[in-house]
SEVEXMI-712868 format. One record per residue: residue number from 0; residue in one letter; x, y, z of N, C-alpha, C, O in turn. Coordinates in steps of 0.05 Angstrom, whole numbers, plus 5000, padded with zeros to 4 digits. Example, Ala and Ser with C-alpha at 12.3 -4.5 7.8 and 13.67 -1.06 7.14 Angstrom:
2
num:residu:nc1:nc2:nc3:cac1:cac2:cac3:cc1:cc2:cc3:oc1:oc2:oc3
0:A:5264:4886:5156:5246:4910:5156:5264:4934:5156:5285:4934:5169
1:S:5257:4955:5142:5273:4979:5143:5258:5001:5157:5268:5023:5161
This chain:
190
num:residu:nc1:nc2:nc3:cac1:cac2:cac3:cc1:cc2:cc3:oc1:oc2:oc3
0:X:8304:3194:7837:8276:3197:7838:8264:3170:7848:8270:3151:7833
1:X:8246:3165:7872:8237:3146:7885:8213:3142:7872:8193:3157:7871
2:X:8215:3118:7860:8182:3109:7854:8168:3092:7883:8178:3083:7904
3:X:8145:3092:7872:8129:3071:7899:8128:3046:7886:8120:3042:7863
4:X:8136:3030:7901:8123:3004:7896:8112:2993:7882:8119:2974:7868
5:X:8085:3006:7885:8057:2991:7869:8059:3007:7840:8040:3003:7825
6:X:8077:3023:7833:8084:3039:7810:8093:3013:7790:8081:3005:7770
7:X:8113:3006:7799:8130:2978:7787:8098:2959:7784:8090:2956:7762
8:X:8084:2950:7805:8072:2928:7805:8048:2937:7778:8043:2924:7758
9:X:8039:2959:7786:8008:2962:7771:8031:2964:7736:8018:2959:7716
10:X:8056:2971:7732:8067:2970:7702:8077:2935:7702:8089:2927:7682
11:X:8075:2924:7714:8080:2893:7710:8062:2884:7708:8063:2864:7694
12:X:8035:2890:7719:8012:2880:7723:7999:2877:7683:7991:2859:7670
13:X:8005:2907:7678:7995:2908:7649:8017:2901:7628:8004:2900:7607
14:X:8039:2895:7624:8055:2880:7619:8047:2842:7624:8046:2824:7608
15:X:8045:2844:7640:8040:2806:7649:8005:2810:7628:8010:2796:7608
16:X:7982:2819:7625:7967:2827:7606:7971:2822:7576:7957:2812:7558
17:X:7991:2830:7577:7993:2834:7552:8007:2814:7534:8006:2812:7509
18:X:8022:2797:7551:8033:2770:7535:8021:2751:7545:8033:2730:7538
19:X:8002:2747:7560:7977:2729:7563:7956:2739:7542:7937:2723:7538
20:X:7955:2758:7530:7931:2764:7512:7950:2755:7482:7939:2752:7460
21:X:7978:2752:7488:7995:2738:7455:7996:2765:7434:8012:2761:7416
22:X:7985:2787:7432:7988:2803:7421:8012:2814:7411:8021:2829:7429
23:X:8023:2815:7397:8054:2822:7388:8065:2849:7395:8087:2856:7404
24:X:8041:2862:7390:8048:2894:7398:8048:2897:7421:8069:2909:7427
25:X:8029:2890:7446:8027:2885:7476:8064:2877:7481:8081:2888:7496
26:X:8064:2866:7471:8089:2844:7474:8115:2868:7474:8128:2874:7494
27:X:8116:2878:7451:8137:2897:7444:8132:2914:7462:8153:2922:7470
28:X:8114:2925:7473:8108:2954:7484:8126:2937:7506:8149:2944:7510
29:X:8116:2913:7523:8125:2912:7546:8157:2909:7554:8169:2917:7574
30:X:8166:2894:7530:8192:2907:7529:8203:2930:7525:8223:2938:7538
31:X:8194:2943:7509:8193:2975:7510:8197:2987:7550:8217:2996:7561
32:X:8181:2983:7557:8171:2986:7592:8200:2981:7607:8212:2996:7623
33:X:8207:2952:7596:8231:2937:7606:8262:2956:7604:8273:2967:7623
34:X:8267:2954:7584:8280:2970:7569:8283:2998:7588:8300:3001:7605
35:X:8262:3021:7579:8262:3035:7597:8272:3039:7621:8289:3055:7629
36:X:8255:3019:7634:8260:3010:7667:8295:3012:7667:8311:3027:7678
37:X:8296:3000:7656:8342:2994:7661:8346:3021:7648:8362:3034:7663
38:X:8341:3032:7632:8350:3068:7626:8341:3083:7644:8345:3106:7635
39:X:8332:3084:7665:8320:3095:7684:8342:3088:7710:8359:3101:7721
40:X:8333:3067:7711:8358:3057:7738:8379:3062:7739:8389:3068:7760
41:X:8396:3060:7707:8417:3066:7698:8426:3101:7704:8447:3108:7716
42:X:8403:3120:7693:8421:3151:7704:8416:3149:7724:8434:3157:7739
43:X:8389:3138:7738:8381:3140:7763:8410:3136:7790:8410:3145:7813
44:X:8433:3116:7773:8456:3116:7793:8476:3132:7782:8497:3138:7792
45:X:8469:3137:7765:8492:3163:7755:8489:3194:7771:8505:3212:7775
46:X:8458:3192:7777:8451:3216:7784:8454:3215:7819:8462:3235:7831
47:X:8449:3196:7830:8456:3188:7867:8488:3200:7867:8494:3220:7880
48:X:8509:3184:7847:8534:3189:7841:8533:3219:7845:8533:3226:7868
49:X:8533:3236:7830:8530:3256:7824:8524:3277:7858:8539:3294:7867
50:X:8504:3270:7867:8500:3276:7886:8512:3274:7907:8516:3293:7923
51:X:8520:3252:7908:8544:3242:7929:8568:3258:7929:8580:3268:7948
52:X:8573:3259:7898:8607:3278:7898:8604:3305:7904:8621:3322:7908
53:X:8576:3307:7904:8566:3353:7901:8568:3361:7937:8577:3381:7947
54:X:8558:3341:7948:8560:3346:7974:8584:3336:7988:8588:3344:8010
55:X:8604:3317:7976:8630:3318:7988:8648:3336:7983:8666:3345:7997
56:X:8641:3341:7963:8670:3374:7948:8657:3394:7959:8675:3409:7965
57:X:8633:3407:7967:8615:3419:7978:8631:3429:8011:8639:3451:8020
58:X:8628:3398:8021:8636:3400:8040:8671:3396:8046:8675:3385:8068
59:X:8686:3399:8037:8713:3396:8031:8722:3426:8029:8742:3439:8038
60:X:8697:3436:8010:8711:3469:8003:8704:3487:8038:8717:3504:8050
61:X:8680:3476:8044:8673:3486:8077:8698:3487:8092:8707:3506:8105
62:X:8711:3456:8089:8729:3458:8105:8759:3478:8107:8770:3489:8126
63:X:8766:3474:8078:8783:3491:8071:8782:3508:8075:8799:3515:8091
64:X:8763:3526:8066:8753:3553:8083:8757:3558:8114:8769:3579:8121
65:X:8748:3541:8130:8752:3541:8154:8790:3538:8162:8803:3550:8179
66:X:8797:3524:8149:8835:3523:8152:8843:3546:8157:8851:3557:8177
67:X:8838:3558:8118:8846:3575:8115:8832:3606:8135:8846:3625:8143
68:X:8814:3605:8138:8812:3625:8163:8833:3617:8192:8847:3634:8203
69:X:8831:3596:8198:8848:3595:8214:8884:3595:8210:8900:3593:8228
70:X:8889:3597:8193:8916:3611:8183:8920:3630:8178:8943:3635:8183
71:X:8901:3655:8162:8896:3677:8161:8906:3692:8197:8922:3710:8203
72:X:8889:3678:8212:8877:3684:8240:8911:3685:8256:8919:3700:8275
73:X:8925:3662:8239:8953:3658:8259:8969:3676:8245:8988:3684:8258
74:X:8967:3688:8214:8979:3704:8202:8975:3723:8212:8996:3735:8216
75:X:8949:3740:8224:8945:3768:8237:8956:3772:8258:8965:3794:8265
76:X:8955:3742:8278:8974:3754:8297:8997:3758:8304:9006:3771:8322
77:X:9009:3740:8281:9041:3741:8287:9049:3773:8276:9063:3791:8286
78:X:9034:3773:8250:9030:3805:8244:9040:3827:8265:9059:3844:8266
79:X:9015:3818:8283:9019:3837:8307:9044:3840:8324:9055:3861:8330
80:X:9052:3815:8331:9077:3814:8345:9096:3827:8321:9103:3851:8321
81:X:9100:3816:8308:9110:3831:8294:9121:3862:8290:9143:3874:8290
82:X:9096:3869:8286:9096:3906:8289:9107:3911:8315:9127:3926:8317
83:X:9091:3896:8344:9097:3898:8370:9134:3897:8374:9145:3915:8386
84:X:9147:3878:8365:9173:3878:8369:9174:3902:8359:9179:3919:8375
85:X:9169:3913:8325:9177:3935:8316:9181:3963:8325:9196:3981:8318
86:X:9163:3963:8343:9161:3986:8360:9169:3994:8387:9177:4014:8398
87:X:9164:3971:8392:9194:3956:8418:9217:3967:8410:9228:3985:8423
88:X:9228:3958:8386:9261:3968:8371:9250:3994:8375:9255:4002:8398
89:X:9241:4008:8364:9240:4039:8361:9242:4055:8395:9258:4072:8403
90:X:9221:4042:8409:9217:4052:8438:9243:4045:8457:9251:4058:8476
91:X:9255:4021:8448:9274:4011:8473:9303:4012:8451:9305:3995:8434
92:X:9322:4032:8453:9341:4027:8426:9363:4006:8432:9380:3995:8418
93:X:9357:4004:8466:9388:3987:8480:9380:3955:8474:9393:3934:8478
94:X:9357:3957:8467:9353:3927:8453:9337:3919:8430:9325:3898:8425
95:X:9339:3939:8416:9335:3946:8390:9348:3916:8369:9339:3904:8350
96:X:9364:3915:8379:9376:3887:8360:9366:3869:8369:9370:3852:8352
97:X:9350:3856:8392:9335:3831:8397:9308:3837:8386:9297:3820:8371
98:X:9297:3860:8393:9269:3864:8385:9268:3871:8353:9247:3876:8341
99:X:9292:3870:8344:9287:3870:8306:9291:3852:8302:9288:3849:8278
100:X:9302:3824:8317:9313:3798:8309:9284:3783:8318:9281:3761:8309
101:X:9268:3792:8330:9252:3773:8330:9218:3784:8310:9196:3774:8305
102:X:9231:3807:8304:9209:3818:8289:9212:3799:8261:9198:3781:8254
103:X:9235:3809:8249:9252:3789:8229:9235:3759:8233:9216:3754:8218
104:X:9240:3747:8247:9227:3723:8257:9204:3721:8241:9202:3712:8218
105:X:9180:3734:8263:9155:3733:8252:9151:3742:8226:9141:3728:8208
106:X:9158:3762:8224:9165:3766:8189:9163:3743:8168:9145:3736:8153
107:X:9185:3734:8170:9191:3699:8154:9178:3684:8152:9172:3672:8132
108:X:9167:3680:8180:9148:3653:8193:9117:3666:8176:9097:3653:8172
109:X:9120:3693:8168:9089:3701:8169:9091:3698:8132:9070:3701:8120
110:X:9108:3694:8120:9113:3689:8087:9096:3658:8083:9083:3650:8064
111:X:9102:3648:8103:9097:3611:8098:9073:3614:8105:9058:3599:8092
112:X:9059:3631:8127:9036:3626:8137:9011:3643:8115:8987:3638:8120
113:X:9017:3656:8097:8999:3674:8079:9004:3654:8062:8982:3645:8055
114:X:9032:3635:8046:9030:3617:8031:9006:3598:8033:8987:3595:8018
115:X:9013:3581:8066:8983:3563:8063:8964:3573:8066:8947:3558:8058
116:X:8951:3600:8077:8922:3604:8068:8919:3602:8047:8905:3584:8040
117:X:8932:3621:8024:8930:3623:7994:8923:3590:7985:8902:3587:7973
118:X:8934:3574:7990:8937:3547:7983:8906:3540:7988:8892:3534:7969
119:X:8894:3541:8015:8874:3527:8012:8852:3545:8009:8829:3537:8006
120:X:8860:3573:8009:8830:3575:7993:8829:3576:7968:8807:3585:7961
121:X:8845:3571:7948:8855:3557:7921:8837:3530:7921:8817:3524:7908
122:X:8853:3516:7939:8838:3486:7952:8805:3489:7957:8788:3472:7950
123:X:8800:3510:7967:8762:3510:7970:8756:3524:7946:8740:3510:7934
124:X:8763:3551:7931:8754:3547:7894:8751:3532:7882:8731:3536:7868
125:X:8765:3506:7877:8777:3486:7864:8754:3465:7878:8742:3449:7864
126:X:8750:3465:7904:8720:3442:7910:8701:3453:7907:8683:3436:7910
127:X:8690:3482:7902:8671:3485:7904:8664:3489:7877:8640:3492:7871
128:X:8686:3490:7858:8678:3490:7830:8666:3465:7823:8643:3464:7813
129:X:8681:3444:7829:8683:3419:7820:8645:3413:7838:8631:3404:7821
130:X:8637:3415:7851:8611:3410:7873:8594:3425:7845:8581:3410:7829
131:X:8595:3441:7843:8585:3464:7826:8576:3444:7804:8552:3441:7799
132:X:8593:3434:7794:8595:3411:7761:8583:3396:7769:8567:3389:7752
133:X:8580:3381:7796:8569:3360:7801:8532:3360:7812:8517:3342:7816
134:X:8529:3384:7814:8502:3395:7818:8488:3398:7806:8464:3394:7810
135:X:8508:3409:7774:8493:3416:7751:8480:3390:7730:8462:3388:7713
136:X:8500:3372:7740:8500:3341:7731:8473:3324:7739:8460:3308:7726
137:X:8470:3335:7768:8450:3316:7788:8421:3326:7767:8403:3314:7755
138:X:8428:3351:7769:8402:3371:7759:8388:3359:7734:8365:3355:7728
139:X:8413:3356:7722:8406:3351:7691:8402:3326:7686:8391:3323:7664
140:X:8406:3301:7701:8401:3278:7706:8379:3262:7723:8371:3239:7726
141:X:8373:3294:7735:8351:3282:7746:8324:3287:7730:8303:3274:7731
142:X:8331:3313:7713:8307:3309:7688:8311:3295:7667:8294:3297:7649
143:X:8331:3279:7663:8330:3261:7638:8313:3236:7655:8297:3221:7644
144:X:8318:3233:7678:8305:3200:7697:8275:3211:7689:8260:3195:7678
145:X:8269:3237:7694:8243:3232:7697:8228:3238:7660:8205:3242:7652
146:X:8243:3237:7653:8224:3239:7624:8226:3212:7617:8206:3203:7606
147:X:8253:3192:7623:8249:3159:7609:8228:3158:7637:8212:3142:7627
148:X:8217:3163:7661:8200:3150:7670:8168:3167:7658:8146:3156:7659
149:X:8172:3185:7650:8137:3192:7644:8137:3179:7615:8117:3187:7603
150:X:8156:3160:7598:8157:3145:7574:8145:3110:7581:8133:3092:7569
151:X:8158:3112:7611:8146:3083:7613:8116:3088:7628:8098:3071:7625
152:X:8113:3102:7638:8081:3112:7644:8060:3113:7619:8039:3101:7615
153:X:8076:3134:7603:8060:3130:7567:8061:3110:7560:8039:3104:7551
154:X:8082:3085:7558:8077:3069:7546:8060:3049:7555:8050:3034:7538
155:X:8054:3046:7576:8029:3035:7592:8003:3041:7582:7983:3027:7584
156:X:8007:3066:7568:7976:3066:7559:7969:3060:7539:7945:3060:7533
157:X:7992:3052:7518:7991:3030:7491:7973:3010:7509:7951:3005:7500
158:X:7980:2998:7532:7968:2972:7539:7938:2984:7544:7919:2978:7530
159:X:7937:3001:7566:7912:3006:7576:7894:3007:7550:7877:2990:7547
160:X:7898:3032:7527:7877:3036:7502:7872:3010:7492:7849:3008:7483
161:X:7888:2984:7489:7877:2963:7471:7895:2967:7448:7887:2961:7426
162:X:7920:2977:7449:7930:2978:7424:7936:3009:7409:7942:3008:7386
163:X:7935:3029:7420:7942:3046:7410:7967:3055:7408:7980:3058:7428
164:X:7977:3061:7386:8005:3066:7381:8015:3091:7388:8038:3090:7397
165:X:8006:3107:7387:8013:3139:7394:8027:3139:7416:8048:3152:7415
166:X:8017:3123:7442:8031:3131:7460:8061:3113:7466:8081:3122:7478
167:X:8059:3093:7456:8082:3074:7448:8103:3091:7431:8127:3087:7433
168:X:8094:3107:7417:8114:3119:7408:8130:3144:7416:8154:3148:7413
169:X:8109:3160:7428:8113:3174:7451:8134:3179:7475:8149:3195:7485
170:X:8124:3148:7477:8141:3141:7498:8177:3132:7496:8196:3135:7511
171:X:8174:3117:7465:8202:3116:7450:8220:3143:7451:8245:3143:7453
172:X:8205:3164:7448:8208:3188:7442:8223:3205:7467:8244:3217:7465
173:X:8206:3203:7492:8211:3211:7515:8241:3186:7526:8261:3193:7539
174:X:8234:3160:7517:8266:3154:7527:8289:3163:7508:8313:3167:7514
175:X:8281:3164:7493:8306:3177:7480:8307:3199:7483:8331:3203:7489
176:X:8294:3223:7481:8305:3254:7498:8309:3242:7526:8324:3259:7536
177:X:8305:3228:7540:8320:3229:7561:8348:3217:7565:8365:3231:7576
178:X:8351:3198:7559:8371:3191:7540:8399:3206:7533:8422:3203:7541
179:X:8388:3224:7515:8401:3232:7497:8410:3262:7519:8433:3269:7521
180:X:8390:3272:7530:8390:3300:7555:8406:3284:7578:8420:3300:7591
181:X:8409:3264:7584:8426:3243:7606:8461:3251:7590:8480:3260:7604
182:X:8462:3247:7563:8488:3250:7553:8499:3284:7553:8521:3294:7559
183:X:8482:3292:7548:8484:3324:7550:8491:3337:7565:8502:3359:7562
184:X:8484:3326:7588:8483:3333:7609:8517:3332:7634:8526:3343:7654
185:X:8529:3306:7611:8557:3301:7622:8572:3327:7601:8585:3345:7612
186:X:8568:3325:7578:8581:3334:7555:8574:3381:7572:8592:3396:7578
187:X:8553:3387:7574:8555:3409:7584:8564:3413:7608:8566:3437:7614
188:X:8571:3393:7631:8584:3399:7651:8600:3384:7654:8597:3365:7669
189:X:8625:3388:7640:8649:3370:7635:8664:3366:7665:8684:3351:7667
């Protein structure tokens, strides 16, 4: 989640306020803010992570897919030849033994070739599960970023009111469900 700029500046702005005014509580909130800030940054690269791996396994299972169609594709035709010799043997009987020896052939060759499709579209299940986990991860990480950030927004307005605690606490409140929804969030999509 992209903040602006002047997001950071106008929460430093009232922070720098507040330990020029010496106030103790000002003081704590703004570490409070601080604090935050690094719990924020912190899923904030867990959650890029996240993202990064959903669209590589994403795109990995695409590919597999695509293999395995194209093995499928060499499996149907040898198929064909296949049958084609077979019926060759039946139609031509004076060479009936070459055209079953090469049916035989394709036959064999076509055991290995249904092997590796099977294989990779195993191989694209297996990435697109794993993309799957890592989506559900981004998802869930991207609402824990934004509740520690609407905590350092609340806690700004301890500064703005002059001292009100409510939202200082609030805001304690919101980093830790996010926090705590940041951990959850690994633990339900193992």
């Amino acid at each position: 989640m992209d903040e602006l700029p002047s997001e950071h500046m106008e929460h430093a702005e009232h922070a720098e306020h507040a330990v020029h005014e010496g106030n103790q509580f000002f003081i704590t909130v703004s570490a409070t803010i601080a604090v935050l800030a690094v719990v924020a940054a912190v899923i904030a690269s867990f959650e890029t992570t996240e993202t990064g791996a959903a669209i590589s396994d994403k795109n990995s299972a695409v590919l597999r897919q695509a293999q395995a169609s194209d093995e499928w594709a060499y499996y149907q035709a040898r198929s064909i030849k296949q049958k084609m010799f077979e019926l060759a043997a039946d139609e031509h009987p004076d060479k009936a033994d070459d055209y079953r020896k090469q049916a035989k052939h394709y036959e064999e060759d076509n055991i290995e070739e249904k092997r590796k499709a099977d294989e990779l579209q195993k191989q694209r299940d297996e990435f697109l599960e794993a993309g799957e986990r890592h989506e559900g991860r981004h998802h869930g990480l991207t609402l824990a970023e934004t509740m520690v950030h609407v905590g350092i927004a609340v806690a700004t307005v301890s500064i703005i009111t002059k001292g009100q605690r409510w939202p200082w606490y609030g805001s304690i409140l919101l980093g830790i469900a996010g926090i705590i929804w940041a951990a959850w969030t690994y633990l339900a999509h193992p």
